[in-house]
KOLGUVEX-423000 format. One record per residue (C-alpha): residue number from 1; residue in three letters; x, y, z. Coordinates in steps of 0.001 Angstrom, whole numbers, plus 500000, padded with zeros to 6 digits. Layout:
% KOLGUVEX-423000
<resi=NUM resn=ALA xx=X yy=Y zz=Z>
...
END
This chain:
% KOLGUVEX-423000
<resi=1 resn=UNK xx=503583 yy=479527 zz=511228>
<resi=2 resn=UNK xx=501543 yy=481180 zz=513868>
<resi=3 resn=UNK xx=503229 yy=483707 zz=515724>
<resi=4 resn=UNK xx=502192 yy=485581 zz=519055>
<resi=5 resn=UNK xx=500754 yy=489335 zz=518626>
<resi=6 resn=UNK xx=501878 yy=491896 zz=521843>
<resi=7 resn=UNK xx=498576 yy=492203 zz=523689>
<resi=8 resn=UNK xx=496181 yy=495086 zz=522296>
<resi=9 resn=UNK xx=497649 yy=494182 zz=518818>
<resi=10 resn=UNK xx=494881 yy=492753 zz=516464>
<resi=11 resn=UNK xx=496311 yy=491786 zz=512973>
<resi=12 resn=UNK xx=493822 yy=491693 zz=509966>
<resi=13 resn=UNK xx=495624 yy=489898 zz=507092>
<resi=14 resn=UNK xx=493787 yy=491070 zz=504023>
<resi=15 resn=UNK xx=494459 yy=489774 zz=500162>
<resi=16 resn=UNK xx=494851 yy=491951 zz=497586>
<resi=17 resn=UNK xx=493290 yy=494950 zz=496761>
<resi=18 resn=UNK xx=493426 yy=495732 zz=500612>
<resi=19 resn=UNK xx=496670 yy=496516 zz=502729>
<resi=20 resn=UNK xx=496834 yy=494838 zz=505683>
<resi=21 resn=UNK xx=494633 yy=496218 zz=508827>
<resi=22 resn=UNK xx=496435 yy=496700 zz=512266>
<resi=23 resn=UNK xx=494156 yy=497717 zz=515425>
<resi=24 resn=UNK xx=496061 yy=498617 zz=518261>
<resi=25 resn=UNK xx=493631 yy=499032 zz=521392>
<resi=26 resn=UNK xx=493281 yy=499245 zz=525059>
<resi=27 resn=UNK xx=490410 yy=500108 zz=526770>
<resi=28 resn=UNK xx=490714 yy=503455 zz=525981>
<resi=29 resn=UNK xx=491307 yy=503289 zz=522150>
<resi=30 resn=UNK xx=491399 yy=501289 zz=519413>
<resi=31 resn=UNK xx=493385 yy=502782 zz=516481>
<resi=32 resn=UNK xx=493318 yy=501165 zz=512904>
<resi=33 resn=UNK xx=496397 yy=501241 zz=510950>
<resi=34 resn=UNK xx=495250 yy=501921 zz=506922>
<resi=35 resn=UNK xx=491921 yy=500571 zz=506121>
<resi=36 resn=UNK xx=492301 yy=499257 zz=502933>
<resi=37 resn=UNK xx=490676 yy=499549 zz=498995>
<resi=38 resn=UNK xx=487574 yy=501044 zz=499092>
<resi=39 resn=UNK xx=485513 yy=497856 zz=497506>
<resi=40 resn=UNK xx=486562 yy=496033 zz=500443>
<resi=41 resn=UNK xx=485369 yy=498524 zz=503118>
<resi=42 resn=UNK xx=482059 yy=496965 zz=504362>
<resi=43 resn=UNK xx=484378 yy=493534 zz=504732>
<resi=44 resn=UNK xx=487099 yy=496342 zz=506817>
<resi=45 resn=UNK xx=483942 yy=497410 zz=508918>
<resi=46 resn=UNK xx=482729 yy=494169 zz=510312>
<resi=47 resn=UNK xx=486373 yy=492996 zz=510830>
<resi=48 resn=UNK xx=486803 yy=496222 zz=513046>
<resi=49 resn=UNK xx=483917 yy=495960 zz=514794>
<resi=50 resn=UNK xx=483988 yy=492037 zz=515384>
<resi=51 resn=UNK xx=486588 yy=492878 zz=517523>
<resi=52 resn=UNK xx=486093 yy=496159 zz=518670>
<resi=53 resn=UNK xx=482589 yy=495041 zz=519918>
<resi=54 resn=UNK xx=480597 yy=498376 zz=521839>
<resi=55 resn=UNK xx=484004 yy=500306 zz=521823>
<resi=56 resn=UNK xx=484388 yy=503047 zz=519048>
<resi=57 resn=UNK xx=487075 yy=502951 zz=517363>
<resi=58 resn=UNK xx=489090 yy=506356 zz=517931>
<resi=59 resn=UNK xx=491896 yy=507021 zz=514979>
<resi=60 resn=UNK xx=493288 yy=505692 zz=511788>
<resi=61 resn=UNK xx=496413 yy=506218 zz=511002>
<resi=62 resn=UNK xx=497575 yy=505689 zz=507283>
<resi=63 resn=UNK xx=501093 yy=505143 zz=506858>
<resi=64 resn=UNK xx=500800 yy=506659 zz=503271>
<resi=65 resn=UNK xx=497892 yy=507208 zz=501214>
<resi=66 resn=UNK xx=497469 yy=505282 zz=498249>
<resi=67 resn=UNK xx=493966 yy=503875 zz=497679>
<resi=68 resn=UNK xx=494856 yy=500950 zz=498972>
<resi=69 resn=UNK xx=495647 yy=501562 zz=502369>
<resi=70 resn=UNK xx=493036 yy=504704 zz=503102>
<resi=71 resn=UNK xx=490253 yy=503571 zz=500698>
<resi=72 resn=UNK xx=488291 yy=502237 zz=503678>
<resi=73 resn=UNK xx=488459 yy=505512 zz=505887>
<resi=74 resn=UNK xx=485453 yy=507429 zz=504834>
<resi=75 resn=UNK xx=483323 yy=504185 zz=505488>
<resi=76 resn=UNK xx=484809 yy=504199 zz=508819>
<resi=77 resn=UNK xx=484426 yy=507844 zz=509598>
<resi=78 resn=UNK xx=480894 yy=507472 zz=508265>
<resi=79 resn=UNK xx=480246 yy=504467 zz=510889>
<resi=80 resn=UNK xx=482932 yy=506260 zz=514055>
<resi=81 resn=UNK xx=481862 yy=510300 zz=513259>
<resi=82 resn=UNK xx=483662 yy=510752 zz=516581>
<resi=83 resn=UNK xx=487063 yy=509614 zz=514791>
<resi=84 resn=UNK xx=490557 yy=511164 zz=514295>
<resi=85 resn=UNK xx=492346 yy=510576 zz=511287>
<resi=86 resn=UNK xx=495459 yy=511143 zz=511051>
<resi=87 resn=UNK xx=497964 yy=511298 zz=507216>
<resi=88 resn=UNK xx=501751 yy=512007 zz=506764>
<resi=89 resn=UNK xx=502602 yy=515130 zz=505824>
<resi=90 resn=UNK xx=503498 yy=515784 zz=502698>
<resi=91 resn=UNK xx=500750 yy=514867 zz=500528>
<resi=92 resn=UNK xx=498152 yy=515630 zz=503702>
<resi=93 resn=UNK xx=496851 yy=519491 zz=501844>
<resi=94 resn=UNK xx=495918 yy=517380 zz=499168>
<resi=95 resn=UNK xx=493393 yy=515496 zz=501745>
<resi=96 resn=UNK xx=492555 yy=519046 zz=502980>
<resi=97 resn=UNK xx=491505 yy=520410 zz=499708>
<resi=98 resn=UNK xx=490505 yy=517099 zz=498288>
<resi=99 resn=UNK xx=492740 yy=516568 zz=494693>
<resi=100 resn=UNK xx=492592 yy=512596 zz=493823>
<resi=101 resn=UNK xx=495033 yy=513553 zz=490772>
<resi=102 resn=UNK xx=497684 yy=515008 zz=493356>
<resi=103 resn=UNK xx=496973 yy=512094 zz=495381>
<resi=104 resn=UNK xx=497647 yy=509478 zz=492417>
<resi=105 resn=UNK xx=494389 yy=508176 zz=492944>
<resi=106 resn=UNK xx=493358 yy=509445 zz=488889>
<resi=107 resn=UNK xx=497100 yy=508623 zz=487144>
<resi=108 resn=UNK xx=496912 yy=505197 zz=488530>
<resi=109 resn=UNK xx=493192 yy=504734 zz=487143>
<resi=110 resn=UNK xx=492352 yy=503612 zz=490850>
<resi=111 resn=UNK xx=489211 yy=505130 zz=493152>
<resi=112 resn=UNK xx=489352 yy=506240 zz=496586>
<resi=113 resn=UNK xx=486062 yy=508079 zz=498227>
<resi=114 resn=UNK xx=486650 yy=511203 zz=500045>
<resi=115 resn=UNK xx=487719 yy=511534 zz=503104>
<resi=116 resn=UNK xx=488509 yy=513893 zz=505888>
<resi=117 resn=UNK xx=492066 yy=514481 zz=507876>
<resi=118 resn=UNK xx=491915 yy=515993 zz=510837>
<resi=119 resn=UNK xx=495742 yy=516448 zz=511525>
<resi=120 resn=UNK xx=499632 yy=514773 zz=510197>
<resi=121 resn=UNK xx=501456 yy=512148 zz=511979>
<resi=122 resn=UNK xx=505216 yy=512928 zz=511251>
<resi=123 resn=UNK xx=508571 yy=511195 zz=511620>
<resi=124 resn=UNK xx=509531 yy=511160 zz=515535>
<resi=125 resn=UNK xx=506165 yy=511432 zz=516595>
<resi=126 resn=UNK xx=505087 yy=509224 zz=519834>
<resi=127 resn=UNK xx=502383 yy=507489 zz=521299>
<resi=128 resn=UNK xx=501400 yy=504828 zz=523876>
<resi=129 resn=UNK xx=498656 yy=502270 zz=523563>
<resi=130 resn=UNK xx=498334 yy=499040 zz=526031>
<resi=131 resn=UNK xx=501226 yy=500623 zz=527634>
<resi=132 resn=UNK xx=503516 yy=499791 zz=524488>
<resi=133 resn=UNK xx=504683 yy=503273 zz=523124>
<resi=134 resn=UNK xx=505522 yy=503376 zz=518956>
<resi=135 resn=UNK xx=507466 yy=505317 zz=517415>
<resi=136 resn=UNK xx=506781 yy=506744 zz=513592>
<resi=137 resn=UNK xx=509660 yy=507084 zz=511455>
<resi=138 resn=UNK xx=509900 yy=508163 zz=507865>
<resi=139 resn=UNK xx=510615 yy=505453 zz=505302>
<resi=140 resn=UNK xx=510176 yy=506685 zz=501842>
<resi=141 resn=UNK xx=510817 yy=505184 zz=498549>
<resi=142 resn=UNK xx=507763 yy=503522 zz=497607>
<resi=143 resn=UNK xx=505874 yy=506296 zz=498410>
<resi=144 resn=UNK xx=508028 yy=509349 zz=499194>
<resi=145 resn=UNK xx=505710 yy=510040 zz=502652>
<resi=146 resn=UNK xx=505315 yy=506742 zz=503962>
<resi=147 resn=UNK xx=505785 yy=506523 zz=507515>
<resi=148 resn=UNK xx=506568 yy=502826 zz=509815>
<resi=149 resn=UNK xx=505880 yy=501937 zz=513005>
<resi=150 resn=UNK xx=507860 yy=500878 zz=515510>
<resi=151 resn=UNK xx=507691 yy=499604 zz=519003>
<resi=152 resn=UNK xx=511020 yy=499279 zz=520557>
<resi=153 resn=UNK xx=509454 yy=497291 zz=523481>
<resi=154 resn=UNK xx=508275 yy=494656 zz=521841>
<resi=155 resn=UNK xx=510576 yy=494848 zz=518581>
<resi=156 resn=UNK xx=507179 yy=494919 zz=516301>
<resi=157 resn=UNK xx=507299 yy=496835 zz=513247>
<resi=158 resn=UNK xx=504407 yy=497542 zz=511218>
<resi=159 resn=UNK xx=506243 yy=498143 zz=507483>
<resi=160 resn=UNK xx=503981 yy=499033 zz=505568>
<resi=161 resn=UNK xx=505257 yy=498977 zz=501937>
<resi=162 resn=UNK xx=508508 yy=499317 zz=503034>
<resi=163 resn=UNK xx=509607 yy=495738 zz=503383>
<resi=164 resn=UNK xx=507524 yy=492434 zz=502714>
<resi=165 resn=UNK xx=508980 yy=489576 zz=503118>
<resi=166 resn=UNK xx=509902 yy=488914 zz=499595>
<resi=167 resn=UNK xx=510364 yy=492904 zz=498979>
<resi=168 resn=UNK xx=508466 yy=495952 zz=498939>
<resi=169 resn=UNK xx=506264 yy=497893 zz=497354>
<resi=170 resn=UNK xx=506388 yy=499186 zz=493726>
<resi=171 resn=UNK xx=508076 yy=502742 zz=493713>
<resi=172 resn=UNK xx=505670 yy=504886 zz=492365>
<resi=173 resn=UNK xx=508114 yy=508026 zz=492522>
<resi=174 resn=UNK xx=510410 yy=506332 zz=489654>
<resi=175 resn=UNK xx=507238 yy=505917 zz=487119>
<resi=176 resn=UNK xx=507193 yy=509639 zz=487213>
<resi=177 resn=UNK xx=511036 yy=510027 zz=486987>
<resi=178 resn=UNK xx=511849 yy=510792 zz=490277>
<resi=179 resn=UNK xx=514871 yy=508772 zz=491240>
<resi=180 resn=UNK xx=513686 yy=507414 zz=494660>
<resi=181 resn=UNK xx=515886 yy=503647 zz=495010>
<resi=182 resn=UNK xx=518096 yy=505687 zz=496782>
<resi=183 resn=UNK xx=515214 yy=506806 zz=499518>
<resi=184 resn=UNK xx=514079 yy=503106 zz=499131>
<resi=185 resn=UNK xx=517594 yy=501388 zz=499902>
<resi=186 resn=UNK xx=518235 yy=504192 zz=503214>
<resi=187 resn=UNK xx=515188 yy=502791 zz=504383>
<resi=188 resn=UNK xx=516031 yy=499337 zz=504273>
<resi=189 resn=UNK xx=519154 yy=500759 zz=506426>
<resi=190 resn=UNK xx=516535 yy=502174 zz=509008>
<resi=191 resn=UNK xx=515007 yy=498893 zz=509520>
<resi=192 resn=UNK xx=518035 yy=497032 zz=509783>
<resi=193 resn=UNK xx=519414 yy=499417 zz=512626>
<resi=194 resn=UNK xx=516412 yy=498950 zz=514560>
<resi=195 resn=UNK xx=515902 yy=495767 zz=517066>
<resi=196 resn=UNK xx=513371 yy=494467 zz=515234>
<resi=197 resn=UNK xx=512086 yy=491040 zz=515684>
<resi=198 resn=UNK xx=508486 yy=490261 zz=514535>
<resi=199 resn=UNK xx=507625 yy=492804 zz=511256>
<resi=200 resn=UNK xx=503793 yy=492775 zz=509966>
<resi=201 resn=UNK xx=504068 yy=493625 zz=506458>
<resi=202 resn=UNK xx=501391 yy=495898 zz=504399>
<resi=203 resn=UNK xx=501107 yy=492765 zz=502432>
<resi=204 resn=UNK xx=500911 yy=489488 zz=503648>
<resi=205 resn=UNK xx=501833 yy=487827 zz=506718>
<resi=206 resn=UNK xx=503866 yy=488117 zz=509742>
<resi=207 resn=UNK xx=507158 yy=487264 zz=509440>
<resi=208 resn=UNK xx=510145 yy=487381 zz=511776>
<resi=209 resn=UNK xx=513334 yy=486302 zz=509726>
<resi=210 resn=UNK xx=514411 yy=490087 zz=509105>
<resi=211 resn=UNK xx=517337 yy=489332 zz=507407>
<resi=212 resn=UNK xx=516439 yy=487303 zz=505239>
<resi=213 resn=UNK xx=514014 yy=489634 zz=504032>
<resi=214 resn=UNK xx=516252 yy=492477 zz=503753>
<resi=215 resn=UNK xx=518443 yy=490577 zz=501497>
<resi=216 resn=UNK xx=515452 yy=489221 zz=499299>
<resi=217 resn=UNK xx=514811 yy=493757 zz=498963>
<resi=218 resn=UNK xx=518016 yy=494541 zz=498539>
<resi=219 resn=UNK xx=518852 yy=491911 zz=495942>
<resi=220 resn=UNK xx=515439 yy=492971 zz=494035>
<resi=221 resn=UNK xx=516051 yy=496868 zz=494526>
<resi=222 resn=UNK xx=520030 yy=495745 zz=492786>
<resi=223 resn=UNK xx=517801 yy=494428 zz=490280>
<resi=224 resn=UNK xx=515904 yy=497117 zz=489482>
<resi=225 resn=UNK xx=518504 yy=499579 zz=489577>
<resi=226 resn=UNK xx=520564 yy=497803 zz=487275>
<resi=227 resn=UNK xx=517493 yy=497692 zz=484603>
<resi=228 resn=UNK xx=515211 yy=499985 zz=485325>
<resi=229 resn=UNK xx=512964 yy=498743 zz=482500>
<resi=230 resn=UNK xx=512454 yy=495651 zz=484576>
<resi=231 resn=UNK xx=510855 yy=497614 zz=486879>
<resi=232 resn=UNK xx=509101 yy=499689 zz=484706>
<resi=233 resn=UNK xx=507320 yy=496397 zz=483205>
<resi=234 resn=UNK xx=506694 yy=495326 zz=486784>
<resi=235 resn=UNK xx=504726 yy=498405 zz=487815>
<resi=236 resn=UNK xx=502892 yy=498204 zz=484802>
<resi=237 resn=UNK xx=501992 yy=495033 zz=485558>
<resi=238 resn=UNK xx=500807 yy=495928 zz=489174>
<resi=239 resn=UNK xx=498647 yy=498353 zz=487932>
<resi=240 resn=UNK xx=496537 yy=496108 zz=485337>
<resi=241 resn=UNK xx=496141 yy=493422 zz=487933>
<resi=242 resn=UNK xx=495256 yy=495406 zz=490241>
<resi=243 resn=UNK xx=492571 yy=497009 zz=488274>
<resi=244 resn=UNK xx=491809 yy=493725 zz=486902>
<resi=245 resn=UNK xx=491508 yy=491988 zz=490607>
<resi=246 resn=UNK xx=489114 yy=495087 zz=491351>
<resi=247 resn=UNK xx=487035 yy=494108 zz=487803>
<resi=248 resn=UNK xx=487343 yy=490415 zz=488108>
<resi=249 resn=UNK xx=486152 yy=490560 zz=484395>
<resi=250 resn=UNK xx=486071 yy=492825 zz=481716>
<resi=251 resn=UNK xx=485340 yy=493386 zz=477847>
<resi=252 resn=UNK xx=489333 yy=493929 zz=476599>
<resi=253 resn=UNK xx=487985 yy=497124 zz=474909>
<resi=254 resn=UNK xx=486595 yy=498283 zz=477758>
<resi=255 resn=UNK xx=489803 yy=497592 zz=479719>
<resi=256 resn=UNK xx=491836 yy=499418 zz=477088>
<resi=257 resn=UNK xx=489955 yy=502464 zz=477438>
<resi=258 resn=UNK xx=490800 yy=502271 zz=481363>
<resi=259 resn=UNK xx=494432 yy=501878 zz=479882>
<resi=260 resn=UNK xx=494398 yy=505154 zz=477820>
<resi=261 resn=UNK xx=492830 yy=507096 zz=480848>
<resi=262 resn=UNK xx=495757 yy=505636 zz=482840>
<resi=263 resn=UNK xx=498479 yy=508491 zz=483063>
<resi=264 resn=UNK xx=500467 yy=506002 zz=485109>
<resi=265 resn=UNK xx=500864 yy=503407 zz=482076>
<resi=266 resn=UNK xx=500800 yy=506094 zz=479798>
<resi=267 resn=UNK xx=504497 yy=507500 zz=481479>
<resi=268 resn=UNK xx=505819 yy=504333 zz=481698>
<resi=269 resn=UNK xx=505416 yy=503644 zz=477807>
<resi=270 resn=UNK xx=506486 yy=506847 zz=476611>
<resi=271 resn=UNK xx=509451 yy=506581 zz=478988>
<resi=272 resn=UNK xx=510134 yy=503160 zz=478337>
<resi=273 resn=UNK xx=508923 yy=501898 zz=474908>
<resi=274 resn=UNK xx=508725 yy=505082 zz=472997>
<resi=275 resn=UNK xx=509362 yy=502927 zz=469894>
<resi=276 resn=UNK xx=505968 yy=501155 zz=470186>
<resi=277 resn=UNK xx=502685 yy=502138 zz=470184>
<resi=278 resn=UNK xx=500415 yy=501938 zz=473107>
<resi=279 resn=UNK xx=498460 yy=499600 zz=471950>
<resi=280 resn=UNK xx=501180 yy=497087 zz=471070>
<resi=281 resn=UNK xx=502732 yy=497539 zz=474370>
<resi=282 resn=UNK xx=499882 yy=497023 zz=476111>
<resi=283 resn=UNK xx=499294 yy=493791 zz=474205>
<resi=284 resn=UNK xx=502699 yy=492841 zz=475201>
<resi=285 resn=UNK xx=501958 yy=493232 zz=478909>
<resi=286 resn=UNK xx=498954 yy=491471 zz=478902>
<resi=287 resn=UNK xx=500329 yy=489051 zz=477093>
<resi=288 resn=UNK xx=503033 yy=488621 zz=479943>
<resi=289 resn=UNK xx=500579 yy=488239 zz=482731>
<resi=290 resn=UNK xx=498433 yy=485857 zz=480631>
<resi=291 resn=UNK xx=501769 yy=483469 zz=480076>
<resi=292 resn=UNK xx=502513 yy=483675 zz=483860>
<resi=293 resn=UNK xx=499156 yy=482575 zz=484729>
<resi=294 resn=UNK xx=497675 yy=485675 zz=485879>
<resi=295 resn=UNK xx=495027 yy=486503 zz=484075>
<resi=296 resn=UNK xx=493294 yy=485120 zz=481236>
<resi=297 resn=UNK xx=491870 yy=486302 zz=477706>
<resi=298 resn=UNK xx=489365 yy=484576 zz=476150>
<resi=299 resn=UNK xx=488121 yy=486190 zz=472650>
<resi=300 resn=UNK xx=486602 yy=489804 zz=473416>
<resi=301 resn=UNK xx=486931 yy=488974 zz=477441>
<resi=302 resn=UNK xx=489800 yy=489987 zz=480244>
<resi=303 resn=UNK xx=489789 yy=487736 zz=483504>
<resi=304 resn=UNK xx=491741 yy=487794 zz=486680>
<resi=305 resn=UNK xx=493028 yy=484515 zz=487519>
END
């Protein structure tokens, strides 16, 4: 279904490993909302300046910053120099001084070039572009600084990984034993007191059947809080296909050395399975993915399906 964008809204759907690309512009501005994994950032350039033509673009804004959704800024600060970027608080120091473990960038076994901030964009901050004013607003749980934007006006809300329209994003907080459902199910709250009517998701499309959504998260975050192994397999599982979409193809020794060097995977096993070994585990993941048509394994070979 095609749906109409608010003037000065540009939507660039990506697939996975990129978030989703907003550029909100007049013809004073043009800010980009997350810029996506960093292999995809010469792609995330020419989308941006397809439509952008002679104008620069101004800001980025990253509602949170996993590699994902700010892997693309230094390309785009190298192409804009004249740029502001702008990072929820929180983890912004870590930006400042530059630590990719801090950042989850090295216990996820994921890459993300360095980049500048030049300032935070916090919950209750304002600002106006094509005469539509947006409102940020915290919405942790899947990332306990994530920020979503809102525009009462026209009832869009750029979600981030806050709400798709089949759930959210993983929550990264709970790998590490931080109890965060709680954060992820007031959030869901937020969105539902808000008058929204069109949400563009960090993944995937536009959708505008808000309740229906909300009761596809809420039923999956019951799920997960009634077996929190369930969603300890599924975030392991999110982070070998996403490595594996960035690899395409890979020697399965190769990919198990990734998979020691992985603090991420190596939490959730010692958490989760500490009556197997790693290796078996792992096996048992793969072997998962492989069955649900994922990937594929082929003698000494790992492919992404």
């Amino acid at each position: 279904m095609n749906l109409t964008l608010p003037t000065g809204l540009t939507l660039f759907q990506r697939g996975w490993l990129s978030a989703n690309n907003v550029l909100l512009q007049d013809s004073h501005q043009a800010i980009l909302v997350d810029t996506g994994y960093w292999t995809h950032s010469a792609q995330t350039l020419d989308l941006v300046r397809s439509r952008l033509g002679p104008q620069p673009l101004t800001q980025i804004i990253n509602t949170h910053l996993h590699s994902d959704h700010c892997g693309g800024n230094a390309a785009l600060q190298s192409a804009f120099p004249a740029l502001e970027t702008l990072v929820p608080p929180g983890h912004a120091n870590f930006v400042f001084d530059w630590d990719p473990a801090s950042l989850t960038y090295t216990p996820t076994g994921q890459y993300c070039p360095q980049f500048t901030a030049d300032g935070v964009i916090s919950s209750g901050d304002r600002f106006t572009v094509a005469h539509h004013e947006w409102l940020v607003l915290a919405a942790p749980g899947h990332d306990p600084h994530s920020v979503i934007l809102y525009c009462e006006e026209t009832g869009v809300l750029i979600s981030a990984d806050a709400l798709w329209e089949n759930g959210f994003g993983v929550v990264f907080p709970e790998i590490e034993g931080i109890e965060a459902f709680d954060e992820v199910g007031k959030t869901l709250d937020l969105i539902e007191s808000l008058n929204v009517t069109l949400v563009i998701p960090g993944h995937g499309a536009v959708f505008q059947d808000i309740a229906v959504a909300l009761t596809n998260a809420r039923s999956r975050l019951a799920s997960f809080r009634a077996d929190p192994r369930k969603h300890a397999s599924y975030a392991a599982k999110v982070l070998i296909k996403f490595k594996l979409l960035e690899l395409q193809t890979t020697q399965i020794t190769m990919f198990q050395q990734w998979a020691y060097g992985c603090d991420y995977l190596k939490t959730l096993q010692y958490r989760y399975a500490p009556h197997q070994q790693f290796d078996a585990w792992l096996d048992e993941l793969l072997a998962s993915l492989e069955k649900g048509g994922a990937i594929k394994r082929n003698d000494s070979v790992l492919t992404n399906i």
